[in-house]
VEXSEVEX-464567 format. One record per residue: x, z, y of N, C-alpha, C in turn; chain; residue number from 0. Coordinates in steps of 0.1 Angstrom, whole numbers. Atoms other than C-alpha are relative to their C-alpha. Layout:
N
nc1; nc3; nc2; cac1; cac3; cac2; cc1; cc3; cc2; unit; pos
X; Z; Y; X; Z; Y; X; Z; Y; A; NUM .
...
// end
This chain:
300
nc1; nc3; nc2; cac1; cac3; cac2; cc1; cc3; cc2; unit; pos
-10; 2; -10; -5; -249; -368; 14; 3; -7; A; 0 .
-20; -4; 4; 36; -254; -380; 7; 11; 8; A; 1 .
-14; -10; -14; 60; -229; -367; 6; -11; 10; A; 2 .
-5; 9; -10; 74; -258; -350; -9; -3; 13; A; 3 .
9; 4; -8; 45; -265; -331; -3; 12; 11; A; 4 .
-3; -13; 1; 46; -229; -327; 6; 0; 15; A; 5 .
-12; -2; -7; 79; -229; -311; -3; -9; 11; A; 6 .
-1; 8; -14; 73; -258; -289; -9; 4; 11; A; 7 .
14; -8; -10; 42; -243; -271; 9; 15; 6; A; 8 .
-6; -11; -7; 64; -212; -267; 12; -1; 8; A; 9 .
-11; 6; -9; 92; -232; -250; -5; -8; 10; A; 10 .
5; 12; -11; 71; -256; -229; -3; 15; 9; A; 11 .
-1; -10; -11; 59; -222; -212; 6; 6; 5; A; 12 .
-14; 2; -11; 93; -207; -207; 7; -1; 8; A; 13 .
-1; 9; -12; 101; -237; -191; -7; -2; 12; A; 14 .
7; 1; -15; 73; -237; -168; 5; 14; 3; A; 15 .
-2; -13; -8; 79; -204; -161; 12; 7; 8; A; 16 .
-15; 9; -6; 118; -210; -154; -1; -5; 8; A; 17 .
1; 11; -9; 112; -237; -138; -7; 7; 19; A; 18 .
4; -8; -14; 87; -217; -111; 4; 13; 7; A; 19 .
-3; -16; -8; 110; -187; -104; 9; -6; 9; A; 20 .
-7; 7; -5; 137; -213; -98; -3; -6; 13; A; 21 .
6; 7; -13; 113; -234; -73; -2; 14; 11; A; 22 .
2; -13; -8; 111; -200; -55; 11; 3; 4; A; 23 .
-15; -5; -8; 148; -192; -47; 3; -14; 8; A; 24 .
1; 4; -11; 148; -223; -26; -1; 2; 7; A; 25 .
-1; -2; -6; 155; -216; 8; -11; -3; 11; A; 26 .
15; 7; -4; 122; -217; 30; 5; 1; 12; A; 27 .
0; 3; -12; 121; -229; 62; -7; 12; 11; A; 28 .
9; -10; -5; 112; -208; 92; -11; -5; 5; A; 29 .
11; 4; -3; 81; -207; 106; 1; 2; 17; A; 30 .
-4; -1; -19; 89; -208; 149; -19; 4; -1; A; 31 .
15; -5; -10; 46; -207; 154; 1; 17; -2; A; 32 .
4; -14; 7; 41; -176; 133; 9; 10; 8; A; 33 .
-11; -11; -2; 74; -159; 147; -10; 2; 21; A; 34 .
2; -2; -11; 61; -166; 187; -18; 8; -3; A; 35 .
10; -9; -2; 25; -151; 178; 4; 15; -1; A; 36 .
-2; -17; 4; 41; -119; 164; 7; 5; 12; A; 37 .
-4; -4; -10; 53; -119; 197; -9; 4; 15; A; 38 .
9; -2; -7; 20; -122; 219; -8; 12; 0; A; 39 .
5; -15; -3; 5; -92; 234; -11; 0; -7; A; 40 .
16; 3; 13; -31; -106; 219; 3; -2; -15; A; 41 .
-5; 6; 16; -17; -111; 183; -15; 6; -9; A; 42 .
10; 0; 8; -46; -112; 158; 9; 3; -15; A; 43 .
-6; -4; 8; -36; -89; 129; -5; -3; -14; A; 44 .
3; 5; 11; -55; -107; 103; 7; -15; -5; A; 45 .
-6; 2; 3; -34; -132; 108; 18; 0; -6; A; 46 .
-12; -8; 14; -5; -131; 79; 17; -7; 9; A; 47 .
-16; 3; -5; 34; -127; 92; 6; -12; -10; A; 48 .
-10; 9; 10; 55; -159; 81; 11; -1; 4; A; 49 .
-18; -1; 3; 92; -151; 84; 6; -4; -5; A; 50 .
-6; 10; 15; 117; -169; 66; 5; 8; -7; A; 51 .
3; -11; 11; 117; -152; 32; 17; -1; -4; A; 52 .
-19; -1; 6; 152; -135; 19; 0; 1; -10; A; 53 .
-1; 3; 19; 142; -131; -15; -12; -7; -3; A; 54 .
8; 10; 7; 120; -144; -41; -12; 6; 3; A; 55 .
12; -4; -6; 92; -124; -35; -10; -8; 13; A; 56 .
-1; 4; -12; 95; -137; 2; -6; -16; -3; A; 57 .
0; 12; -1; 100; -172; -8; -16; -7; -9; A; 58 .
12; 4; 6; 70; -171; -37; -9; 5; 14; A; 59 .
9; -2; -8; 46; -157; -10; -2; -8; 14; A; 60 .
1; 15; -6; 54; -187; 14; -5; -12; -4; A; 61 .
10; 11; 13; 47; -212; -12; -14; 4; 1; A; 62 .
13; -6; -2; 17; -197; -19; -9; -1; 12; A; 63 .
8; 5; -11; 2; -198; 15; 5; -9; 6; A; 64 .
7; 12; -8; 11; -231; 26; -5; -10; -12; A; 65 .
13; 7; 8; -3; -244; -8; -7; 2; -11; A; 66 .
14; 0; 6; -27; -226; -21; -5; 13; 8; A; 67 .
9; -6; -6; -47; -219; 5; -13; 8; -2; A; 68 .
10; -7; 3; -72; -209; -12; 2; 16; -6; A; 69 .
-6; -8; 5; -54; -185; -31; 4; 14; 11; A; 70 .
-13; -8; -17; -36; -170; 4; -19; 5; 5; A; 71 .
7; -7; -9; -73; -165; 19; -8; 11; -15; A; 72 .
7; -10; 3; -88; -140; -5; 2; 11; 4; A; 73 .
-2; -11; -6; -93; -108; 0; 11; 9; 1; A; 74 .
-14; -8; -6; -64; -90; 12; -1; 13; 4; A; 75 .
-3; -11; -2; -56; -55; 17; 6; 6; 13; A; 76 .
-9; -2; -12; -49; -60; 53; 2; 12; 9; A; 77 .
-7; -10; -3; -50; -28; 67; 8; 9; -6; A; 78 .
-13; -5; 3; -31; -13; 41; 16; -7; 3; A; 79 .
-12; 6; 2; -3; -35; 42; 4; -3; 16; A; 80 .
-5; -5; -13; -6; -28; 85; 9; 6; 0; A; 81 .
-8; -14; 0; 3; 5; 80; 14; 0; -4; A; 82 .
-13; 2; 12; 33; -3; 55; 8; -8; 7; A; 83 .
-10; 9; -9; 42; -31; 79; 9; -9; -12; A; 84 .
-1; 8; 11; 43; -54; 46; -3; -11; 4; A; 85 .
5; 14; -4; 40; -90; 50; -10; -5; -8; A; 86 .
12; 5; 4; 8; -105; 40; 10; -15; -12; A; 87 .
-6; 9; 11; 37; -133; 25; 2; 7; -13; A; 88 .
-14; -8; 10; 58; -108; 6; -14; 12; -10; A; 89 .
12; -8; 9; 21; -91; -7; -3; -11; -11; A; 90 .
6; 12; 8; 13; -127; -20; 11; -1; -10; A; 91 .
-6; 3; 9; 43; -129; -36; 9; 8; -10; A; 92 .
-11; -9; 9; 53; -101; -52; -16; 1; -11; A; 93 .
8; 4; 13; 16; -106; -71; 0; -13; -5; A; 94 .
-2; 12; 2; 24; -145; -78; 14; 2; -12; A; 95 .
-12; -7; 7; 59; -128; -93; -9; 7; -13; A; 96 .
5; -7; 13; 39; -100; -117; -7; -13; -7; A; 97 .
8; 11; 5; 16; -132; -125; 13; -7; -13; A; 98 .
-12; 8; 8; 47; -154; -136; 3; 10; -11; A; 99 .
-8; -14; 10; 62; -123; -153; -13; 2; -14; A; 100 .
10; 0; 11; 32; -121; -176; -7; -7; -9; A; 101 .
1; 16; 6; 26; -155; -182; 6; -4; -8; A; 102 .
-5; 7; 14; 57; -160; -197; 4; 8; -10; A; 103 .
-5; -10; 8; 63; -127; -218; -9; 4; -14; A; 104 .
4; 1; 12; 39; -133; -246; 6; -15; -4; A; 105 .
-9; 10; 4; 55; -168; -248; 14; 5; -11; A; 106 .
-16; -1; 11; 90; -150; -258; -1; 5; -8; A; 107 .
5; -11; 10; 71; -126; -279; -2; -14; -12; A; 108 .
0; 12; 12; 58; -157; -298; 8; -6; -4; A; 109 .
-14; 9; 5; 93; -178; -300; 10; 9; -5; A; 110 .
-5; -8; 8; 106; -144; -312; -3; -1; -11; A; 111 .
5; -2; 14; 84; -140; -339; -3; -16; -7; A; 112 .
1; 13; 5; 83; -179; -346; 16; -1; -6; A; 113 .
-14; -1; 4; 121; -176; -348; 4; 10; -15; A; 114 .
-1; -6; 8; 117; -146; -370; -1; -8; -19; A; 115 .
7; 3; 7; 98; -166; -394; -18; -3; -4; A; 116 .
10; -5; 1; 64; -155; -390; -12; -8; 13; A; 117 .
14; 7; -10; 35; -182; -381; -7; 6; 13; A; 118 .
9; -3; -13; 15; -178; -349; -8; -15; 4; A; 119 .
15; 12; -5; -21; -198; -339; 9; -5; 14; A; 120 .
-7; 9; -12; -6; -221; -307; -8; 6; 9; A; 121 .
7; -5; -14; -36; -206; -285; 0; 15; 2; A; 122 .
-3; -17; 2; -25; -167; -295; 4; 0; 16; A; 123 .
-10; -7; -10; 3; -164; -268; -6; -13; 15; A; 124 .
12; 9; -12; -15; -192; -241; -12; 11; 6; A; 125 .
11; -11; 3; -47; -166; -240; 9; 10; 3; A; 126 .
-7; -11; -2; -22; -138; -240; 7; 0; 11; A; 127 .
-4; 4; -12; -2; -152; -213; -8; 3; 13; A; 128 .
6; 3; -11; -29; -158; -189; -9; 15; 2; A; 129 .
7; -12; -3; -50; -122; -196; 16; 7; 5; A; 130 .
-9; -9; -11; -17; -104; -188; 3; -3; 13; A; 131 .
-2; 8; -10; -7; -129; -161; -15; 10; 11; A; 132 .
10; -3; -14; -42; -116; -142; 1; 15; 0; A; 133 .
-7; -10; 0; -32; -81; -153; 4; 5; 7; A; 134 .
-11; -8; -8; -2; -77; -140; -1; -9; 16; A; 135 .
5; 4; -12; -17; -92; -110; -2; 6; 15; A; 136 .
10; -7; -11; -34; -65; -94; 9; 11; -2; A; 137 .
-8; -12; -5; -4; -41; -98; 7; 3; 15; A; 138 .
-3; 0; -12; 9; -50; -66; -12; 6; 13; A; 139 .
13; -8; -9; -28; -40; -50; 4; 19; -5; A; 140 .
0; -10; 3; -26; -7; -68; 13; 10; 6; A; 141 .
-10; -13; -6; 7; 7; -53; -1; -4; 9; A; 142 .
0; -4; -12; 2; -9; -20; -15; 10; 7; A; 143 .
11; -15; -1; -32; 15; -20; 10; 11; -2; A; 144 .
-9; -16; 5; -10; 44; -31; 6; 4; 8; A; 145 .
-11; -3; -11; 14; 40; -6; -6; 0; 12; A; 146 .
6; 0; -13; -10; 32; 23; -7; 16; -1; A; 147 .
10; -15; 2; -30; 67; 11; 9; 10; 5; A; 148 .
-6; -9; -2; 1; 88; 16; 2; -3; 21; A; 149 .
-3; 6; -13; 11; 66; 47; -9; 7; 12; A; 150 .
12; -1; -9; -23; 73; 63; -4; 19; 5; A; 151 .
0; -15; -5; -18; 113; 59; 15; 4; 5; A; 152 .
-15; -10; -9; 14; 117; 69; 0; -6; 17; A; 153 .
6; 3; -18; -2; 97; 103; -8; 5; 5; A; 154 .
6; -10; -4; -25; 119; 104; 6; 11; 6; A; 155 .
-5; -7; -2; -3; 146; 103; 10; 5; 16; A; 156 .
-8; 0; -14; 20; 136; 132; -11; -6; 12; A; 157 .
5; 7; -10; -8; 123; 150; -9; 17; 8; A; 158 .
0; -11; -7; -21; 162; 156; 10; 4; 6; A; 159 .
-8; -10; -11; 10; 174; 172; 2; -10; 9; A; 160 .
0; 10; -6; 10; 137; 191; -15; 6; 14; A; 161 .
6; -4; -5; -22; 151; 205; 3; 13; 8; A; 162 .
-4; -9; -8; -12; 186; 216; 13; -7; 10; A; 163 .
-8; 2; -12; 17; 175; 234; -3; -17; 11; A; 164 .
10; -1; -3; -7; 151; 248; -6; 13; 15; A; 165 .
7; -13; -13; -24; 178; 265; 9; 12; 2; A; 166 .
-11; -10; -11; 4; 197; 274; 5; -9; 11; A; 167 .
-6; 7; -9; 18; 168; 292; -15; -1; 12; A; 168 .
10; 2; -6; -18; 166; 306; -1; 10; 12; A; 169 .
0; -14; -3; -19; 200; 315; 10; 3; 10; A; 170 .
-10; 0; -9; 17; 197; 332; -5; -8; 15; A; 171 .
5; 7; -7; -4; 174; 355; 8; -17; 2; A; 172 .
-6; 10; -1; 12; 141; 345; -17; -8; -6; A; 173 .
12; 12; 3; -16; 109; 344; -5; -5; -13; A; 174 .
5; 3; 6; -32; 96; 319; 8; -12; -10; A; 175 .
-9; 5; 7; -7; 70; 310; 11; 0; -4; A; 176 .
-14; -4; 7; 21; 87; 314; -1; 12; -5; A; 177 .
-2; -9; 10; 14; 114; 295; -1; -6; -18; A; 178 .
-4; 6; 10; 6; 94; 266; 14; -9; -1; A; 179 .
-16; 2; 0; 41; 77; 268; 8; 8; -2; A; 180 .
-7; -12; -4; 57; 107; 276; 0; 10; -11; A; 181 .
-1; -3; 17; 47; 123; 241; 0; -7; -6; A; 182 .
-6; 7; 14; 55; 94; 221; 10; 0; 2; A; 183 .
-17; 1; -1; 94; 95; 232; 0; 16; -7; A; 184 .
-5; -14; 7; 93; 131; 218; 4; -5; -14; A; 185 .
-6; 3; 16; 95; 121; 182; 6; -10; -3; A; 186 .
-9; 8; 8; 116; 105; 161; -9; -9; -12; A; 187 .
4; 8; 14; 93; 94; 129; -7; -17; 0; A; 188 .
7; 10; 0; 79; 62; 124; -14; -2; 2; A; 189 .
17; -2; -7; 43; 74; 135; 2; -4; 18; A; 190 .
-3; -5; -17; 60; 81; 171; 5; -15; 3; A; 191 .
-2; 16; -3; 77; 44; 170; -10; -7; 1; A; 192 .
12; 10; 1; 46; 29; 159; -7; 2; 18; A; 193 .
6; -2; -11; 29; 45; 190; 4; -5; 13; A; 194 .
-9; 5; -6; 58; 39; 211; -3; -14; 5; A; 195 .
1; 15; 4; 53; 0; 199; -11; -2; 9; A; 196 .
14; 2; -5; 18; 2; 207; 1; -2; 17; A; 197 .
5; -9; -11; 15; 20; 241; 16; -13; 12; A; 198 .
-5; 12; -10; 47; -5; 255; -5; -12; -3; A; 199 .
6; 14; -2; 31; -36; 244; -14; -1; 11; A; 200 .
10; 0; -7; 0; -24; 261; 4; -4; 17; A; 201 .
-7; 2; -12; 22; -21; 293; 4; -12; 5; A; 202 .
-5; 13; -5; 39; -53; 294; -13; -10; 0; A; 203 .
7; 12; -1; 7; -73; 285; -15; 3; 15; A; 204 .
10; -1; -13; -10; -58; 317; -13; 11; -9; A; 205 .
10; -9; 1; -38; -34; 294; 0; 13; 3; A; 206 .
0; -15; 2; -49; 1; 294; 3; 4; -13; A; 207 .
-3; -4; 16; -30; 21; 266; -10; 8; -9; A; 208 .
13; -4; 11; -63; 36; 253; -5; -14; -7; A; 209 .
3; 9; 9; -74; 1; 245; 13; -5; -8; A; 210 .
-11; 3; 7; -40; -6; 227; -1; 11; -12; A; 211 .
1; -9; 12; -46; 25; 208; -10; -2; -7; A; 212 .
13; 3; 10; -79; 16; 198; 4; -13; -8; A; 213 .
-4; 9; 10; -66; -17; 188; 8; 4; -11; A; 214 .
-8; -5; 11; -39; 4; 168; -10; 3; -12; A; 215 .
8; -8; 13; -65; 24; 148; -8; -9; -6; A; 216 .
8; 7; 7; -87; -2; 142; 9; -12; -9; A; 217 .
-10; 9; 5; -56; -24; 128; 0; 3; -13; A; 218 .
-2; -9; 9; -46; 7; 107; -11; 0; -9; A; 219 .
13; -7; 3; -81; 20; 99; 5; 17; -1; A; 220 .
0; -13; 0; -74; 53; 113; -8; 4; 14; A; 221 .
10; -5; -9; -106; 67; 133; 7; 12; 10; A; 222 .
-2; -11; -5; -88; 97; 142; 9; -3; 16; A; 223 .
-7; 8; -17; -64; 74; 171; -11; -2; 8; A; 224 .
9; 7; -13; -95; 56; 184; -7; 13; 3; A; 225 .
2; -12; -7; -108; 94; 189; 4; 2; 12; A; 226 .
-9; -3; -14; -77; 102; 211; 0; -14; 10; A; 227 .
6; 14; -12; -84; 63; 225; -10; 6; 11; A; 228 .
10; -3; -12; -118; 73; 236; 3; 12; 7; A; 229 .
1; -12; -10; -108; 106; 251; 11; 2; 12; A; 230 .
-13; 5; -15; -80; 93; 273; -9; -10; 6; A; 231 .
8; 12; -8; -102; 63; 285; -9; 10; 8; A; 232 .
8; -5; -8; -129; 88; 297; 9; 8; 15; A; 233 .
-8; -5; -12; -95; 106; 317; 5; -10; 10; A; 234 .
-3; 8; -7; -82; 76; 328; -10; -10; 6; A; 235 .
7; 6; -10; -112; 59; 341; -11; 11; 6; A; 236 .
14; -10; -9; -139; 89; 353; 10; 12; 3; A; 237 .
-9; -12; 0; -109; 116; 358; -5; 8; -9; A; 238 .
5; -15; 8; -121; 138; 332; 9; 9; -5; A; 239 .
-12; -7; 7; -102; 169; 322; 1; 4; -13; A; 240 .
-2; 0; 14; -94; 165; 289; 9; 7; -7; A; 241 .
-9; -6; 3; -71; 191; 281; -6; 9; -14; A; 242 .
8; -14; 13; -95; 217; 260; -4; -12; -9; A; 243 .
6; 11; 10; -109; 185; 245; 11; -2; -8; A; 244 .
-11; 8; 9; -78; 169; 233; 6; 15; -9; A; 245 .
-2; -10; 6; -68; 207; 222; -8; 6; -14; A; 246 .
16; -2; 9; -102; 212; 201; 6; -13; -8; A; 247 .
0; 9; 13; -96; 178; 184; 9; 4; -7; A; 248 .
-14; -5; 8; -62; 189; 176; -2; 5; -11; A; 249 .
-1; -11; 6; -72; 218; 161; -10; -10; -12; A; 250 .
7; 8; 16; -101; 201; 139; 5; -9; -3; A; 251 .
-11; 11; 9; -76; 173; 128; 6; 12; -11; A; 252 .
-10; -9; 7; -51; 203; 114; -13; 5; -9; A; 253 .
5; -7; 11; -84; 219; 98; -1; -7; -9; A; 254 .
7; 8; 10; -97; 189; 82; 12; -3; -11; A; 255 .
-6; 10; 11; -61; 180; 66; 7; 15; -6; A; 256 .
-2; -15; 4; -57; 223; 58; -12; -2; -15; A; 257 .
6; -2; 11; -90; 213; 38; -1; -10; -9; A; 258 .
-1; 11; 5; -81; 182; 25; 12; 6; -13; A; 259 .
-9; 1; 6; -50; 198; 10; -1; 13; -9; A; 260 .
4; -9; 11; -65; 229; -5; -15; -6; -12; A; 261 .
8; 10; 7; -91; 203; -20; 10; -7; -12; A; 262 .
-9; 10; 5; -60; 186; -35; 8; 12; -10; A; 263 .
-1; -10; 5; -47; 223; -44; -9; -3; -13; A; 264 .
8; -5; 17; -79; 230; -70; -1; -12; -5; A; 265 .
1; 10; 5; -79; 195; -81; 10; -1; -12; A; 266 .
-12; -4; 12; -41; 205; -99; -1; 9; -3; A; 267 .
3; -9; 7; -53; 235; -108; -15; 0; -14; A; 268 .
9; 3; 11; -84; 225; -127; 9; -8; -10; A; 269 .
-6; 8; 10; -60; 194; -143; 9; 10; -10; A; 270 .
-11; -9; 10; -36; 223; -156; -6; 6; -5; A; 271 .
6; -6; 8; -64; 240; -169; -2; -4; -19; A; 272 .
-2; 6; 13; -66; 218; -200; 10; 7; -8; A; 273 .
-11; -3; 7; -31; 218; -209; -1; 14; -6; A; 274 .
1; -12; 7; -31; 254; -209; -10; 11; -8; A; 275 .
12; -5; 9; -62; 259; -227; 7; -4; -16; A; 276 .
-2; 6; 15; -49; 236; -256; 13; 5; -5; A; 277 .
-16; -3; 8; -12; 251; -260; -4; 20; -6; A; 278 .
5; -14; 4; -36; 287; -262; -4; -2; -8; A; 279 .
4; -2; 13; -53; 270; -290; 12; -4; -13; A; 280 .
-12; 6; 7; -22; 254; -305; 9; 17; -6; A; 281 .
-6; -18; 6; -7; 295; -305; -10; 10; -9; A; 282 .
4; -3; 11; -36; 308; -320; -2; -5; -15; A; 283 .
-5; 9; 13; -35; 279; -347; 9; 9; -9; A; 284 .
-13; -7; 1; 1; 294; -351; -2; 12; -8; A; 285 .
0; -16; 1; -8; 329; -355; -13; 5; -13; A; 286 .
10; 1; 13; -37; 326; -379; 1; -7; -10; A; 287 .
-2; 7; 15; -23; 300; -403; 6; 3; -9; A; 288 .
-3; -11; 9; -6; 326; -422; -7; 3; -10; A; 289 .
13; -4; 5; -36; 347; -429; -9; -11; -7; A; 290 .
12; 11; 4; -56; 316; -435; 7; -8; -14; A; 291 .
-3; 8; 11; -33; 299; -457; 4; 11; -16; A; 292 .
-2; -8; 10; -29; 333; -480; -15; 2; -4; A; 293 .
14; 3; 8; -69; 334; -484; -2; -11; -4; A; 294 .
7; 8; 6; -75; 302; -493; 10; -8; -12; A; 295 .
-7; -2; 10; -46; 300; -518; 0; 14; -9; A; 296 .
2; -12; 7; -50; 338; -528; -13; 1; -11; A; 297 .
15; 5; 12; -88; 328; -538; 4; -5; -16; A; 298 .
-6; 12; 7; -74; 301; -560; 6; 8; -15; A; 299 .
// end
């Protein structure tokens, strides 16, 4: 293979690759169905938000599911990217993006080094292209796991004091639905909105907000709501006094994430054990290479 030949193979992909970041800043149309489902009280959360995209991310992740459907239905990370309140578009397209991005960056590596002077096989940087391309593919799965992991304890976290006050409002002798309302206007965080969200859509579409919460948790994948679901359902349909109950879960939520986080504790304490094993051998090294290097030159 000529360097020219070389070069042309490293400029035809380039160009494709140009070419499809370009077909992506095109302005996409909106989508009116998609916008009125995210508006129905029954909304089916496996189906993916289509918004009209403001960047490229946006706009690749439209493309993408309306053609290549096949592409758009694999497996998806849909409850993480609930929680995150990420768009099932803007997930598609910000791995469609790393894809491109990988595709064409042994390309310029090859028309560098073709430029340099220095031959390259035509199917080197093709091959190289397409393994990094599926590569940098799955980076986008990996931090939306990362971020859904933290997401999911710090909902935990506000979802124990969501409970006690809960059963104080219980306790004050307010109903079953309005006491759940009634402790989600306390907070401010984005656990307390989400709830909020939940517990008035439940309202306006005529349901009980225990089944809205259970739909929440099971959206999320967080067991610990459809807990507090079923234990309001039992007060609001059999009157049951759920005050000690809901107090008792509280309390084992708080234990479990006391032992989740002293679990998390000796986990950086074992990792720092290394280090500071090896900088104790690295000082005795130090301290002995003196002595060591005057016997085995003194011998001599």
């Amino acid at each position: 293979m000529t360097p020219l030949q070389a070069a042309i193979g490293a400029g035809a992909l380039l160009g494709l690759g140009l070419t499809l970041i370009v077909w992506q800043l095109v302005p996409a149309q909106p989508d009116l169905r998609s916008a009125l489902a995210r508006l129905a009280p029954d909304r089916n959360p496996t189906t993916p938000d289509m918004p009209t995209g403001s960047g490229p991310a946006d706009r690749a992740g439209l493309w993408v599911h309306r053609h290549l459907p096949v592409f758009a239905a694999t497996r998806l990370p849909r409850r993480e990217l609930a929680i995150l309140r990420t768009p099932v578009h803007r997930y598609l397209g910000e791995k469609a993006l790393y894809a491109i991005i990988g595709l064409i960056f042994p390309g310029l590596a090859a028309l560098v080094v073709v430029l340099v002077g220095i031959g390259l096989p035509y199917a080197l940087p093709v091959f190289a292209g397409l393994l990094l391309a599926a590569a940098m593919s799955f980076i986008p799965d990996v931090a939306v796991r990362t971020a859904a992991k933290s997401a999911r304890e710090e909902f935990t976290r506000a979802l124990g004091a969501y409970i006690d006050l809960v059963a104080l409002e219980r306790a004050s002798g307010s109903g079953s639905t309005q006491a759940l309302e009634t402790a989600a206007a306390v907070g401010d965080s984005w656990v307390f909105r989400r709830l909020r969200e939940e517990l008035a859509r439940a309202r306006w579409s005529g349901t009980a907000p225990w089944d809205g919460l259970a739909h929440l948790a099971e959206e999320l994948g967080l067991p610990e709501l459809a807990d507090l679901g079923d234990i309001m359902r039992l007060s609001g349909e059999q009157g049951a006094t759920v005050y000690a109950t809901l107090r008792a879960r509280s309390a084992s939520l708080r234990t479990a994430l006391l032992t989740a986080e002293h679990a998390k504790a000796n986990a950086a304490d074992s990792r720092m054990a290394m280090p500071v094993a090896a900088l104790a051998l690295i000082f005795l090294l130090l301290v002995a290479m003196p002595a060591m290097i005057r016997i085995v030159f003194g011998s001599q």
